[in-house]
mmCIF file of the N, C-alpha and C atoms, coordinates in Angstrom:
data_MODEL
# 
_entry.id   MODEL 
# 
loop_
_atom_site.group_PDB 
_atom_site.id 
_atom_site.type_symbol 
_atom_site.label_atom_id 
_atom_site.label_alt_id 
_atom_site.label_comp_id 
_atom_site.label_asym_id 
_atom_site.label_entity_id 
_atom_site.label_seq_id 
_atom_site.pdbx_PDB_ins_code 
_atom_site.Cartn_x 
_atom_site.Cartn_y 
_atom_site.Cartn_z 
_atom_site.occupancy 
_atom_site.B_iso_or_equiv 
_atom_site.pdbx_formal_charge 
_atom_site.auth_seq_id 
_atom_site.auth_comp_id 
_atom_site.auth_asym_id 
_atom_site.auth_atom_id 
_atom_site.pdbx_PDB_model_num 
ATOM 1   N N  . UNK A 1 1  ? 27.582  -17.528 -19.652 1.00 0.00 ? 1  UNK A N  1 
ATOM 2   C CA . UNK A 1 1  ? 28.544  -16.625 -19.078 1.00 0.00 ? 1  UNK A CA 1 
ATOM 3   C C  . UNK A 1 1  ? 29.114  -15.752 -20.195 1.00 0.00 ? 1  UNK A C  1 
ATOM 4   N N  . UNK A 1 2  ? 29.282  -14.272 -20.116 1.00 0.00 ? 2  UNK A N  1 
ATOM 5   C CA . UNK A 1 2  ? 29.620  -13.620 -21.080 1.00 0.00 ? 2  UNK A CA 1 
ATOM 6   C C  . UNK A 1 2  ? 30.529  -13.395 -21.300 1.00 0.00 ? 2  UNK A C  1 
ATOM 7   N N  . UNK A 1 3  ? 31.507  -13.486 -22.027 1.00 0.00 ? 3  UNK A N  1 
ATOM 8   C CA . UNK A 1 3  ? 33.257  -13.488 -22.617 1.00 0.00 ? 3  UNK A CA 1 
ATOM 9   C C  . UNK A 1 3  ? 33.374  -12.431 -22.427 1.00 0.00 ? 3  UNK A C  1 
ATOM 10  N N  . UNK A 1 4  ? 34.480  -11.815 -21.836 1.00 0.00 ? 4  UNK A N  1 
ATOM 11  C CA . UNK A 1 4  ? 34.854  -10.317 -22.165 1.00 0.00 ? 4  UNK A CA 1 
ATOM 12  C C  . UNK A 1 4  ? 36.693  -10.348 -23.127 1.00 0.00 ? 4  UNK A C  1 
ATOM 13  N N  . UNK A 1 5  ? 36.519  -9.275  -23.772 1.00 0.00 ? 5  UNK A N  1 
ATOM 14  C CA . UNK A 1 5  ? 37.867  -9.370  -25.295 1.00 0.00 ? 5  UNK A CA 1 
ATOM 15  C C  . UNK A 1 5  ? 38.563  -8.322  -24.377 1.00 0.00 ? 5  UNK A C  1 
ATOM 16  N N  . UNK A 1 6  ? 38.414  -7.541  -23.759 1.00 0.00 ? 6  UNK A N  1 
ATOM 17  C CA . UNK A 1 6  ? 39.199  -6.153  -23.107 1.00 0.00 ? 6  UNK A CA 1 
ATOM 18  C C  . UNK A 1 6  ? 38.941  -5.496  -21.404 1.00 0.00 ? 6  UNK A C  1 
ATOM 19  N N  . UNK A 1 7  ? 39.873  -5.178  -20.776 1.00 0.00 ? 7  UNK A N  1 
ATOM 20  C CA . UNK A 1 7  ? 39.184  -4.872  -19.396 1.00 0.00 ? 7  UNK A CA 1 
ATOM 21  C C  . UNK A 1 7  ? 38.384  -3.423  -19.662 1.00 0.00 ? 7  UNK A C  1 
ATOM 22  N N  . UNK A 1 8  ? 38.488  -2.907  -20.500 1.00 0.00 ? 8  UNK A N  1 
ATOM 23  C CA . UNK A 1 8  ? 37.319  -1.667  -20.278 1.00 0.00 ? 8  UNK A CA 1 
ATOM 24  C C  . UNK A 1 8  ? 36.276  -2.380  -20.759 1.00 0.00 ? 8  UNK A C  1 
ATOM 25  N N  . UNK A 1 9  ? 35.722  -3.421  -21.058 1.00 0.00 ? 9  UNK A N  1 
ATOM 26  C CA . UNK A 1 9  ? 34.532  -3.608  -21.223 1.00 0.00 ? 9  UNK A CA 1 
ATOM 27  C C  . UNK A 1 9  ? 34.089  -4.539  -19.771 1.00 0.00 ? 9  UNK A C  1 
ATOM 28  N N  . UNK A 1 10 ? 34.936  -4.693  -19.044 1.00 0.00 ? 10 UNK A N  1 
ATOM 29  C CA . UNK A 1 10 ? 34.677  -5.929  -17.692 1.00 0.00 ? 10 UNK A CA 1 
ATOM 30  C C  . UNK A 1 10 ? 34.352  -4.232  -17.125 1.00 0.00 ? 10 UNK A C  1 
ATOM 31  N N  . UNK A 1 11 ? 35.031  -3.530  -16.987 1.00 0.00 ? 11 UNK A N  1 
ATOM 32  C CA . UNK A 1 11 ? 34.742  -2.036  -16.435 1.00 0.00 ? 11 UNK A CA 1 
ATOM 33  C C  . UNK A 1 11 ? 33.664  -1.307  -16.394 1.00 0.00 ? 11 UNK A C  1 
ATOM 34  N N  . UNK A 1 12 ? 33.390  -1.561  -17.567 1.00 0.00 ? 12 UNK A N  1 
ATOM 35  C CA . UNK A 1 12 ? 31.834  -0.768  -17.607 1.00 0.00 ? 12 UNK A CA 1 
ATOM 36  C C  . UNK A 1 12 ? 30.410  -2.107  -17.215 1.00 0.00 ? 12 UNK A C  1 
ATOM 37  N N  . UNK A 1 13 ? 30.743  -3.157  -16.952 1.00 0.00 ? 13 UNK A N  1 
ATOM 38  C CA . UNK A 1 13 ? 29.491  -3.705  -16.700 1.00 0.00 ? 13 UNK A CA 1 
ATOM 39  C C  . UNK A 1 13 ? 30.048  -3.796  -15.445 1.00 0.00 ? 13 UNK A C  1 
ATOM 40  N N  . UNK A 1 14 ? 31.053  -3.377  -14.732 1.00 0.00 ? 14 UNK A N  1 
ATOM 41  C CA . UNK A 1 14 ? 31.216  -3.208  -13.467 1.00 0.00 ? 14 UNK A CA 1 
ATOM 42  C C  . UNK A 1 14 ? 30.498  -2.752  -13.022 1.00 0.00 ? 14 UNK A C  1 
ATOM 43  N N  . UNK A 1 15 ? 30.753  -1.022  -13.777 1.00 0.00 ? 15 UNK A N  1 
ATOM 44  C CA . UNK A 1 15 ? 30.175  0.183   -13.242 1.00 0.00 ? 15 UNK A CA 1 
ATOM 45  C C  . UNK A 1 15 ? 28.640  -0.067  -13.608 1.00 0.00 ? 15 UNK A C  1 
ATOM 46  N N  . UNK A 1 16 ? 28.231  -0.279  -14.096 1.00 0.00 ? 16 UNK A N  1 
ATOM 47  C CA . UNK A 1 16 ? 26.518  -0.344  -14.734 1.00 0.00 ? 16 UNK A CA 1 
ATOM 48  C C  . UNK A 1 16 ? 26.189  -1.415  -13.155 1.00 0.00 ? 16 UNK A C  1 
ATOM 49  N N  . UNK A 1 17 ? 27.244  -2.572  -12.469 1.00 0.00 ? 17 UNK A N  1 
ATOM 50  C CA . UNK A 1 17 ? 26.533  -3.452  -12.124 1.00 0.00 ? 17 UNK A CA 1 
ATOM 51  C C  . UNK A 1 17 ? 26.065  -2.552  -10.443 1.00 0.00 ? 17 UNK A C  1 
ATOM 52  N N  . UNK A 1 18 ? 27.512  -1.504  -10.324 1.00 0.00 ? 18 UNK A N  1 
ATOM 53  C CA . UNK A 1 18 ? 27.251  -0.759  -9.098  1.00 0.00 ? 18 UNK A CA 1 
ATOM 54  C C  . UNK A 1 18 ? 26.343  0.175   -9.289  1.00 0.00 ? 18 UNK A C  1 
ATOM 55  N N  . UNK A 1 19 ? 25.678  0.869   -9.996  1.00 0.00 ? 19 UNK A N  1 
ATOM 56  C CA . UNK A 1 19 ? 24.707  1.929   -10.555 1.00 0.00 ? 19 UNK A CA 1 
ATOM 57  C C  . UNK A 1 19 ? 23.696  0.775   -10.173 1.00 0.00 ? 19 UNK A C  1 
ATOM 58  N N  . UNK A 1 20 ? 23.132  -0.178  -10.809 1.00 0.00 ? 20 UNK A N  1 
ATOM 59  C CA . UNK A 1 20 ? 21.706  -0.514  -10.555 1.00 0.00 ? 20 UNK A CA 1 
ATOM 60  C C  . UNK A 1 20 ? 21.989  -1.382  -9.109  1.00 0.00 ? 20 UNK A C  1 
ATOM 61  N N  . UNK A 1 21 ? 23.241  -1.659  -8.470  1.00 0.00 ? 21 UNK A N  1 
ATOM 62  C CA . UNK A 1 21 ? 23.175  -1.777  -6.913  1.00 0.00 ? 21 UNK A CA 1 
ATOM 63  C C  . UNK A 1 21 ? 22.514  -0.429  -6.223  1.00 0.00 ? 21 UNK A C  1 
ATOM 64  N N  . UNK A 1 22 ? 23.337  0.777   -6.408  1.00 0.00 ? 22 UNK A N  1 
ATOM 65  C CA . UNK A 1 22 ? 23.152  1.892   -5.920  1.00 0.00 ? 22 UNK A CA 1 
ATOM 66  C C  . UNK A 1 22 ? 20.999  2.084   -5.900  1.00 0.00 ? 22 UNK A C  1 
ATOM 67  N N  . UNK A 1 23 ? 20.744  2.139   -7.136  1.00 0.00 ? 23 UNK A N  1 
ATOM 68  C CA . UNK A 1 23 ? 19.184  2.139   -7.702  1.00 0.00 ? 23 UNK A CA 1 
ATOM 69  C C  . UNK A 1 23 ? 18.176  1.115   -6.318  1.00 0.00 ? 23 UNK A C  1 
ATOM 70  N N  . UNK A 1 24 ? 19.007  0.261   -6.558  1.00 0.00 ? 24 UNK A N  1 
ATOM 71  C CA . UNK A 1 24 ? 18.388  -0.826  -5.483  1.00 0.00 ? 24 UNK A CA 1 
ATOM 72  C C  . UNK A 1 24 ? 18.017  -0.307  -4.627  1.00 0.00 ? 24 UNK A C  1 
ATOM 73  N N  . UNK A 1 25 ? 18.980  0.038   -3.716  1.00 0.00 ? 25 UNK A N  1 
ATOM 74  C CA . UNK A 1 25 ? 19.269  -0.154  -2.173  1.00 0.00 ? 25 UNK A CA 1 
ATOM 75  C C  . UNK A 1 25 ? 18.559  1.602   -2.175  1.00 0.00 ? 25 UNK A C  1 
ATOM 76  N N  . UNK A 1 26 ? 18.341  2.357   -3.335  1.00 0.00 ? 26 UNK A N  1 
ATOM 77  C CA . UNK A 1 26 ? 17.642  3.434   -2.991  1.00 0.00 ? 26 UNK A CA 1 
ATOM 78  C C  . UNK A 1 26 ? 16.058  3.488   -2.995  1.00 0.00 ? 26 UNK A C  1 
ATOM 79  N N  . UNK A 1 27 ? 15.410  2.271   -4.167  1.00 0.00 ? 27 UNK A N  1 
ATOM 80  C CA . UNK A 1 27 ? 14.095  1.873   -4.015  1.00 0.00 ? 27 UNK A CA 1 
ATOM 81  C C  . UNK A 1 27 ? 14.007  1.294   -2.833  1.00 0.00 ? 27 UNK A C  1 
ATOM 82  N N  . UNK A 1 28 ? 14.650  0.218   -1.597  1.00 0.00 ? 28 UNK A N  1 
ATOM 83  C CA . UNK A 1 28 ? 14.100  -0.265  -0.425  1.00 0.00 ? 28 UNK A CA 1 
ATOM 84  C C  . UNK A 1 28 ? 14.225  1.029   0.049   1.00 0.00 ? 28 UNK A C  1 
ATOM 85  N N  . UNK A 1 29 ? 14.861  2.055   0.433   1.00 0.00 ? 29 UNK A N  1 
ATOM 86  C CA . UNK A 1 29 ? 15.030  3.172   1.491   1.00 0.00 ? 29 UNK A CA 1 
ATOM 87  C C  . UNK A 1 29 ? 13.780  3.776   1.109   1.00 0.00 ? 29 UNK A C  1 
ATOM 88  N N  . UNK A 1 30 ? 13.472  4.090   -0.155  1.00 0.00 ? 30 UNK A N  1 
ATOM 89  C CA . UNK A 1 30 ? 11.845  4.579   0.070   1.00 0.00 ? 30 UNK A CA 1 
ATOM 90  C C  . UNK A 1 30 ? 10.564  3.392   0.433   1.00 0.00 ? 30 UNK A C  1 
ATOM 91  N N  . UNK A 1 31 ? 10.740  2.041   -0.408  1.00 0.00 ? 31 UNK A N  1 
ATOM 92  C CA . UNK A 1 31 ? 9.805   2.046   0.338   1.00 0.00 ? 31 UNK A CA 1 
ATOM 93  C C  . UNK A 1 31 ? 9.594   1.157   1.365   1.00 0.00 ? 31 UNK A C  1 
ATOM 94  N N  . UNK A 1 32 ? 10.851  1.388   2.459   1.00 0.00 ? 32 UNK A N  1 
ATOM 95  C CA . UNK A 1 32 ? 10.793  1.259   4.002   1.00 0.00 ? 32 UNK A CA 1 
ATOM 96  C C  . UNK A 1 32 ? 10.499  2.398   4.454   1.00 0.00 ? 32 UNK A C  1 
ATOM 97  N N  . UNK A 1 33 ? 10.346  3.586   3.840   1.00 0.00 ? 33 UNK A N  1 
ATOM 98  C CA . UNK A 1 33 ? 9.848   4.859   4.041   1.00 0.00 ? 33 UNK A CA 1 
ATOM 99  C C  . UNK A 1 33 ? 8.940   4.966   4.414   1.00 0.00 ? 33 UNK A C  1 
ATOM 100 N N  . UNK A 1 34 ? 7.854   4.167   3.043   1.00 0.00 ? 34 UNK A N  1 
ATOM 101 C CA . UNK A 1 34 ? 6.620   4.213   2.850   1.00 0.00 ? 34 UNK A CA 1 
ATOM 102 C C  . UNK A 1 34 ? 5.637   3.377   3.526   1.00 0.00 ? 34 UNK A C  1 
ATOM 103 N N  . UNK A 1 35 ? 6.654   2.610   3.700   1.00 0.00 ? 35 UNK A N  1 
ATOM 104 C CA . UNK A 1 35 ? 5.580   1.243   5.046   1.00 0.00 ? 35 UNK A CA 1 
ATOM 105 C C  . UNK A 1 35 ? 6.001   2.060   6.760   1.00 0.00 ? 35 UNK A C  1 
ATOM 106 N N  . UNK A 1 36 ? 6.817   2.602   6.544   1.00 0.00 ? 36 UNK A N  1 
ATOM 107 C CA . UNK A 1 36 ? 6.624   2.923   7.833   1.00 0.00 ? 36 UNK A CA 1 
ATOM 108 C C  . UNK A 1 36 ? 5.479   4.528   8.527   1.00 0.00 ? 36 UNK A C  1 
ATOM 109 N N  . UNK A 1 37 ? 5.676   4.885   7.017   1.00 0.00 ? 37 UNK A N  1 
ATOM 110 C CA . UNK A 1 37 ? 4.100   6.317   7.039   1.00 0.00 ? 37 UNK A CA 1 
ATOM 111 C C  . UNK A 1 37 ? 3.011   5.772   7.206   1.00 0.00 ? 37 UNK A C  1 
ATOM 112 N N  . UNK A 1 38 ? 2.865   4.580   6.361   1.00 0.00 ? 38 UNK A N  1 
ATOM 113 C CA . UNK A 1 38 ? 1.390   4.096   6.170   1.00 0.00 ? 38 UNK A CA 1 
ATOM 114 C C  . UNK A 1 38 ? 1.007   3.245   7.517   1.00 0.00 ? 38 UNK A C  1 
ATOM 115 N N  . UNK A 1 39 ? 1.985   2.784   8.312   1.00 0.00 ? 39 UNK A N  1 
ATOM 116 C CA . UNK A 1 39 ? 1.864   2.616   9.534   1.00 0.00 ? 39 UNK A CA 1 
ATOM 117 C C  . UNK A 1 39 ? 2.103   3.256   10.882  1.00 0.00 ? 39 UNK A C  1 
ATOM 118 N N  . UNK A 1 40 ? 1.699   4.573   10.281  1.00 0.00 ? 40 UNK A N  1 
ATOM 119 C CA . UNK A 1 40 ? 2.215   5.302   11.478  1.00 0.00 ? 40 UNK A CA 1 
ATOM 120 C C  . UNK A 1 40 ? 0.586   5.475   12.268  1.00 0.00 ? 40 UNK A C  1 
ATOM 121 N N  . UNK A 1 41 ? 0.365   5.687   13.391  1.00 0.00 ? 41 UNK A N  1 
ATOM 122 C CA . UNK A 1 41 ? -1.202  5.712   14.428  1.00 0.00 ? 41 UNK A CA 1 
ATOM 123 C C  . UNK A 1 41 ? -1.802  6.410   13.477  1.00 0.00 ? 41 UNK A C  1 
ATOM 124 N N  . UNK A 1 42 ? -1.841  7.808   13.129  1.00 0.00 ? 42 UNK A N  1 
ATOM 125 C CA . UNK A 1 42 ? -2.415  8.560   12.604  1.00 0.00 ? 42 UNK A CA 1 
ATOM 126 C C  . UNK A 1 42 ? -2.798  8.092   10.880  1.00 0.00 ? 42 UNK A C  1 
ATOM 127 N N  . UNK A 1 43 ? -1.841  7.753   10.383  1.00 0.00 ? 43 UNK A N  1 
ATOM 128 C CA . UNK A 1 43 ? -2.560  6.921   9.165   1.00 0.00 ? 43 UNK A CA 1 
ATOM 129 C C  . UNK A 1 43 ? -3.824  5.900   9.430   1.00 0.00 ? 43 UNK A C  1 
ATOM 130 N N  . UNK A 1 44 ? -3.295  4.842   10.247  1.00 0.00 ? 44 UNK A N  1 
ATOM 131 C CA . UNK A 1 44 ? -4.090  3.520   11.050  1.00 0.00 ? 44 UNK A CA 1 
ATOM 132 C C  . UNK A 1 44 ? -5.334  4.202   10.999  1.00 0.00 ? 44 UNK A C  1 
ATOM 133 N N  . UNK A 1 45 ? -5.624  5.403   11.804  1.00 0.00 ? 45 UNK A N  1 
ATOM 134 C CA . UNK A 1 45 ? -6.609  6.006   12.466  1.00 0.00 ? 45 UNK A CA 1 
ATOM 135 C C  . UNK A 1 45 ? -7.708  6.180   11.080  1.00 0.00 ? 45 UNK A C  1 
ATOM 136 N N  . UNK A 1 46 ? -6.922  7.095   10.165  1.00 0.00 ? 46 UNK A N  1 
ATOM 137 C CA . UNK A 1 46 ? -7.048  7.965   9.172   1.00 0.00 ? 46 UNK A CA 1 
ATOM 138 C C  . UNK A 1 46 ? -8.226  6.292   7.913   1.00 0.00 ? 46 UNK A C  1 
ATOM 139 N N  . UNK A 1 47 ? -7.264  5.799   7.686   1.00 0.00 ? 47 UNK A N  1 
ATOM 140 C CA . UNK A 1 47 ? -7.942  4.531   7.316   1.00 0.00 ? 47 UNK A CA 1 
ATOM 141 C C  . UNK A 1 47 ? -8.682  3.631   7.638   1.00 0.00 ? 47 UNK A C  1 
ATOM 142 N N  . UNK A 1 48 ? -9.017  3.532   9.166   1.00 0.00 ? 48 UNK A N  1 
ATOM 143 C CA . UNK A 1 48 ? -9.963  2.771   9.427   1.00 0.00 ? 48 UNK A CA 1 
ATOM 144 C C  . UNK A 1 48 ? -11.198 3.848   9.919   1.00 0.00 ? 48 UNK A C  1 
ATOM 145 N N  . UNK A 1 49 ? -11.405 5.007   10.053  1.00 0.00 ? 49 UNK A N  1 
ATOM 146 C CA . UNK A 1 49 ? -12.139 5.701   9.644   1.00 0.00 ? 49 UNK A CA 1 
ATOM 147 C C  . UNK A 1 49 ? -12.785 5.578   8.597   1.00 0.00 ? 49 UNK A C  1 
ATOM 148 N N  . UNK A 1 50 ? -11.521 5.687   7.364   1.00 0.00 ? 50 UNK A N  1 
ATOM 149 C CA . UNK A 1 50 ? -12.046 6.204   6.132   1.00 0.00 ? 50 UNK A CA 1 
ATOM 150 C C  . UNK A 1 50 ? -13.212 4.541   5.641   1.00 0.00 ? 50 UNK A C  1 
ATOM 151 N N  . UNK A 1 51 ? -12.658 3.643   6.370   1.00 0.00 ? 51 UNK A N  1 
ATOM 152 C CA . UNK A 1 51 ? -13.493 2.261   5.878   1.00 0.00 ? 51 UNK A CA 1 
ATOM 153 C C  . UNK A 1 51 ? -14.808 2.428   6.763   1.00 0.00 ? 51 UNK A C  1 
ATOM 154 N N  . UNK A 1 52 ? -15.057 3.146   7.969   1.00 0.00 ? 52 UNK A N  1 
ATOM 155 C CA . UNK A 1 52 ? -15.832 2.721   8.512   1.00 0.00 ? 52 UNK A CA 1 
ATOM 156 C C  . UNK A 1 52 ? -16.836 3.680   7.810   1.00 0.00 ? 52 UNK A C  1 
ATOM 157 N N  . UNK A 1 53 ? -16.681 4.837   7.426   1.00 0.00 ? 53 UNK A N  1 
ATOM 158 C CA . UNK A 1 53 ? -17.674 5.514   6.758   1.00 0.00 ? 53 UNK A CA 1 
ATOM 159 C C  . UNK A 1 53 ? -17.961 5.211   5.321   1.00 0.00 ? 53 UNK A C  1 
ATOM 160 N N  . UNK A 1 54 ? -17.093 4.684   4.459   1.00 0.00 ? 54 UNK A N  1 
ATOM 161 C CA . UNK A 1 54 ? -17.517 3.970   3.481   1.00 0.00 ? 54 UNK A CA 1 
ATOM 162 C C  . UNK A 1 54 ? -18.796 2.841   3.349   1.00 0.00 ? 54 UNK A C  1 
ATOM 163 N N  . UNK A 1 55 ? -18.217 2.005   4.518   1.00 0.00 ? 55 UNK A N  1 
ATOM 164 C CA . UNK A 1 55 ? -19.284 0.948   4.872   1.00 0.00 ? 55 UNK A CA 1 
ATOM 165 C C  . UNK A 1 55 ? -21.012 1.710   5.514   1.00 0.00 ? 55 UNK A C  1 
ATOM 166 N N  . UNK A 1 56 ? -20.565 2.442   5.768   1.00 0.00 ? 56 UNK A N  1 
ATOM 167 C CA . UNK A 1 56 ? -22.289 3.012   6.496   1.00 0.00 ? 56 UNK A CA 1 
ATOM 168 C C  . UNK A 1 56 ? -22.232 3.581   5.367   1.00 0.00 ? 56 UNK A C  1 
ATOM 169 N N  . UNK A 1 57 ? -22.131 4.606   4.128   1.00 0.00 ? 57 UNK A N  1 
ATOM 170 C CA . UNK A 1 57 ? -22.376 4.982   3.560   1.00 0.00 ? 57 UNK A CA 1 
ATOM 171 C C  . UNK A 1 57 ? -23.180 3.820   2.043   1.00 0.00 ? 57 UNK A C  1 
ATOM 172 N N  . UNK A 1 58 ? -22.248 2.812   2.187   1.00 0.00 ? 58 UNK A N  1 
ATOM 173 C CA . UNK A 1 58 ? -22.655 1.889   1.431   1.00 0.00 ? 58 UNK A CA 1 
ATOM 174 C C  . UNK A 1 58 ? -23.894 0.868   2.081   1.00 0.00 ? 58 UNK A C  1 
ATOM 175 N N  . UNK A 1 59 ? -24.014 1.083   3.279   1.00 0.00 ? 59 UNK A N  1 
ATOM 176 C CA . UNK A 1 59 ? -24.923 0.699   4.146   1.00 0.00 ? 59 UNK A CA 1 
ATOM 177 C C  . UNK A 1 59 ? -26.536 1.053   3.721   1.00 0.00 ? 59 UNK A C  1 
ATOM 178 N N  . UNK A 1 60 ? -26.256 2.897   4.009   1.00 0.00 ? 60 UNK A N  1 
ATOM 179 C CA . UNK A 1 60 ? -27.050 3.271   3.683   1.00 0.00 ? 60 UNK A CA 1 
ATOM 180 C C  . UNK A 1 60 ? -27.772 3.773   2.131   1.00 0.00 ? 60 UNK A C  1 
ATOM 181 N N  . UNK A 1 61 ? -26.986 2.950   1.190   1.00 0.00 ? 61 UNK A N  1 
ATOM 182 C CA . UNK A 1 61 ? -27.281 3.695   -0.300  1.00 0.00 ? 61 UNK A CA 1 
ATOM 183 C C  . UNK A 1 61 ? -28.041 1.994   -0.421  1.00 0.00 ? 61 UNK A C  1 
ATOM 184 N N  . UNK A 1 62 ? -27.584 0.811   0.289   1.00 0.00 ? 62 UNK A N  1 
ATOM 185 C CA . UNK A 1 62 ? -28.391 -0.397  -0.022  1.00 0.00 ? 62 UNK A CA 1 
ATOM 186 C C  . UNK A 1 62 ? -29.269 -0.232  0.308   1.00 0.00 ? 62 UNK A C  1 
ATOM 187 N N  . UNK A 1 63 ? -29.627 0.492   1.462   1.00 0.00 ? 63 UNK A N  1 
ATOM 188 C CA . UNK A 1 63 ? -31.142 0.968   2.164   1.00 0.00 ? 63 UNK A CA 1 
ATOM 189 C C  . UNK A 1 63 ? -32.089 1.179   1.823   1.00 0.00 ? 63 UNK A C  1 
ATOM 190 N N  . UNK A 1 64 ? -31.676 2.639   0.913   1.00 0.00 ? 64 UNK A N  1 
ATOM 191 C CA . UNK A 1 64 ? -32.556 3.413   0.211   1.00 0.00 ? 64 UNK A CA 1 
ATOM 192 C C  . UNK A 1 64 ? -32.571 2.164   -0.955  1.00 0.00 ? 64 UNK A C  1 
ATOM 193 N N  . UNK A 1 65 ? -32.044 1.833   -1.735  1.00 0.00 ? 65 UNK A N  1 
ATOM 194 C CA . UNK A 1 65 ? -32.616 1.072   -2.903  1.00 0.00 ? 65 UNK A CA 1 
ATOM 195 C C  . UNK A 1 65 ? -33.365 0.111   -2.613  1.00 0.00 ? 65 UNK A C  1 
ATOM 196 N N  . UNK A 1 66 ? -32.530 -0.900  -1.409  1.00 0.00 ? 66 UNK A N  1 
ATOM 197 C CA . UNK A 1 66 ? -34.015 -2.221  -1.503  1.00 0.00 ? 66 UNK A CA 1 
ATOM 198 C C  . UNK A 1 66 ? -35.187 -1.810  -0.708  1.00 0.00 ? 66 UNK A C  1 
ATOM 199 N N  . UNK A 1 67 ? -35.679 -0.526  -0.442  1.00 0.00 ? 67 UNK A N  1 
ATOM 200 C CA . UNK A 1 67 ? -36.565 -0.013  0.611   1.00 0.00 ? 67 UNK A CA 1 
ATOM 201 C C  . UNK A 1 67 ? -36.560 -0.560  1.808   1.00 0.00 ? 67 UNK A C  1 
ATOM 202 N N  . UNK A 1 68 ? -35.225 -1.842  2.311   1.00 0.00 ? 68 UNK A N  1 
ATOM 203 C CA . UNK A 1 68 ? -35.529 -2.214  3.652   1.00 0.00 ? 68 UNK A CA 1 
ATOM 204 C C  . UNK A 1 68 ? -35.347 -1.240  5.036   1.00 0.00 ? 68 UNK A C  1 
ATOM 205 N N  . UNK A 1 69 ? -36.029 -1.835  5.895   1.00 0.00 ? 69 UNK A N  1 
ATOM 206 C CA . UNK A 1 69 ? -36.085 -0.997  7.325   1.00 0.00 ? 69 UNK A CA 1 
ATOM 207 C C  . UNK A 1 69 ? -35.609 -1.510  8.598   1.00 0.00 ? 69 UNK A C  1 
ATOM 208 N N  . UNK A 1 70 ? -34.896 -1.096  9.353   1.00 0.00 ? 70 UNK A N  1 
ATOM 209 C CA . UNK A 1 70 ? -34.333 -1.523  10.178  1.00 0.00 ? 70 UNK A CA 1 
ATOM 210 C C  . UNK A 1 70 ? -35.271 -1.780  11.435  1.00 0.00 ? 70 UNK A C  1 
ATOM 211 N N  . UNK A 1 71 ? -35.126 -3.344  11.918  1.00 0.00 ? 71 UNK A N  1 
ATOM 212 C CA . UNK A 1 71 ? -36.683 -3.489  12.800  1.00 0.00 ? 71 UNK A CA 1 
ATOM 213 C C  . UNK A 1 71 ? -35.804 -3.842  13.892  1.00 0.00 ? 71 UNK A C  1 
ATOM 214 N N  . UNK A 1 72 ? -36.523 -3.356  15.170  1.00 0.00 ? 72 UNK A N  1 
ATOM 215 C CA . UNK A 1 72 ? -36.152 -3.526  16.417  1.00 0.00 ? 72 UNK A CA 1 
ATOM 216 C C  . UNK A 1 72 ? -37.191 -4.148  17.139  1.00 0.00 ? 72 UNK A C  1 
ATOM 217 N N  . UNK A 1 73 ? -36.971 -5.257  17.737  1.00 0.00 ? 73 UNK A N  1 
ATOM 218 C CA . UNK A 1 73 ? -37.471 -6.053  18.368  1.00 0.00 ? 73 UNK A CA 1 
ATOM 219 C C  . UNK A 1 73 ? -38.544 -5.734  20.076  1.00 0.00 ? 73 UNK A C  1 
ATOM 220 N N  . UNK A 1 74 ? -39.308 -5.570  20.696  1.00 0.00 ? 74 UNK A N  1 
ATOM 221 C CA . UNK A 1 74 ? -39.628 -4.963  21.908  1.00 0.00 ? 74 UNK A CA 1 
ATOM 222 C C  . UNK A 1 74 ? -39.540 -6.047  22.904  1.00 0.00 ? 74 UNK A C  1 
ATOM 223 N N  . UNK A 1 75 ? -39.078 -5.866  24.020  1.00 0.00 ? 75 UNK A N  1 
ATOM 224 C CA . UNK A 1 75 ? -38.592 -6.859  25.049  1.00 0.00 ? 75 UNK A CA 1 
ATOM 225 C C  . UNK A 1 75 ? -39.532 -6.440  25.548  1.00 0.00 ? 75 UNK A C  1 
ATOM 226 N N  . UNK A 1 76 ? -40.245 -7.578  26.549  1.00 0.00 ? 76 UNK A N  1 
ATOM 227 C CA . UNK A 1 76 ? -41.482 -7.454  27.320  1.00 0.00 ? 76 UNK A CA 1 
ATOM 228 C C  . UNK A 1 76 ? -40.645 -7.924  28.932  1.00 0.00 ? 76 UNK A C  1 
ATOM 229 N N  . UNK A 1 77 ? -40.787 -6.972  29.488  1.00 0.00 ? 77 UNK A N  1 
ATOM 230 C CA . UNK A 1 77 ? -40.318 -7.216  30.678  1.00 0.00 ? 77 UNK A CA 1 
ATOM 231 C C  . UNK A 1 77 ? -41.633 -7.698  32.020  1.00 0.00 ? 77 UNK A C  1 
# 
């Protein structure tokens, strides 16, 4: 526990203690900001797009390298 010799020094780690309160409570306001953009439909949308073409793209670059071919089976009716 830290001794204090004078009240202007209890004063200023007052004030320093309300400044990095203030700091706080202004980093959650952004990023409750930011979770709520990144969950907005149009993000959702925007990102699972962006994975689904990644994956076929990475789909198709394994393709071309191991020369495999995509075989379809014929049903005999």
């Amino acid at each position: 526990m830290k001794e204090y010799s004078s009240f202007k020094e209890i004063d200023r780690d007052l004030e320093i203690l309300k400044l990095q309160t203030k700091i706080d409570q202004e980093e959650i306001k952004l990023n409750v900001a930011q979770v709520k953009s990144s969950l907005s439909p149009l993000s959702l949308a925007g990102s699972m797009f962006g994975s689904i073409l990644q994956k076929a793209l990475i789909l198709k670059a394994v393709t071309k390298i191991t020369g495999l071919k995509k075989v379809t089976a014929k049903v005999k009716t």
